[in-house]
Residue, then its C-alpha position, 0 to 999 in steps of 0.5 A: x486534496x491533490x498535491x500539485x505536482x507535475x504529473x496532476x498538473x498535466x494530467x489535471x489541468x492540461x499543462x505541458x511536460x517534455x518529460x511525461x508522456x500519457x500512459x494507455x490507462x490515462x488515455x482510456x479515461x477519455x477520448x479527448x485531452x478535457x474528457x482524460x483530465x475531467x476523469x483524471x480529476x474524479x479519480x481524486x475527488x475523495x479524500x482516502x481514510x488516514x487509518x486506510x493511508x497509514x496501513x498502506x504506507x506500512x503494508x508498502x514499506x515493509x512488503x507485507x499484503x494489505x488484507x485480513x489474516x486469511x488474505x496474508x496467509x493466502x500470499x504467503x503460501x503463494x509466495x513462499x513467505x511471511x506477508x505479515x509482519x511478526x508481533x513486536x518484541x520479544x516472544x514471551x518465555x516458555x514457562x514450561x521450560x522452567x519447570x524441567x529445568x533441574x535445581x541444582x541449589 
């Protein structure tokens, strides 16, 4: 469902707002004010998957990419940093280092 908030309901439904104007890829929709809101309607016509919306608002919250682990890995190395998130908690302790470790008792 769309939410009923100005800019939808001028773009949708056609109601006037002195504070919106129509960007170029709204008028692109249609040659004329029905044909823009009919395709500005369709544009919504599908509700987005949950998990998809959840994983969005974190990838957009955080500034991580929105992909698999080579899409990551690929943004990371264009842009000179991590674009995932670190496993949470603390990393699990080195055992090796235990067992170099001089017992003194």
């Amino acid at each position: 469902m769309v939410a009923a908030s100005m800019p939808n309901r001028a773009h949708a439904d056609g109601a006037t707002d002195a504070l919106l104007s129509e960007h170029a890829i709204y008028r692109a929709l249609g040659r004329g004010g029905e044909a823009r809101r009919k395709g500005y309607r369709a544009l919504f016509r599908f509700a987005l998957d949950g998990e998809f919306v959840a994983a969005l608002g974190a990838a957009t919250n955080g500034g991580w990419a929105l992909g698999d682990a080579r899409f990551a890995r690929q943004i990371a190395a264009a842009v000179g940093r991590r674009a995932a998130p670190l496993a949470a908690g603390r990393p699990s302790k080195d055992r090796r280092d235990e067992r170099r470790q001089l017992k003194l008792l």
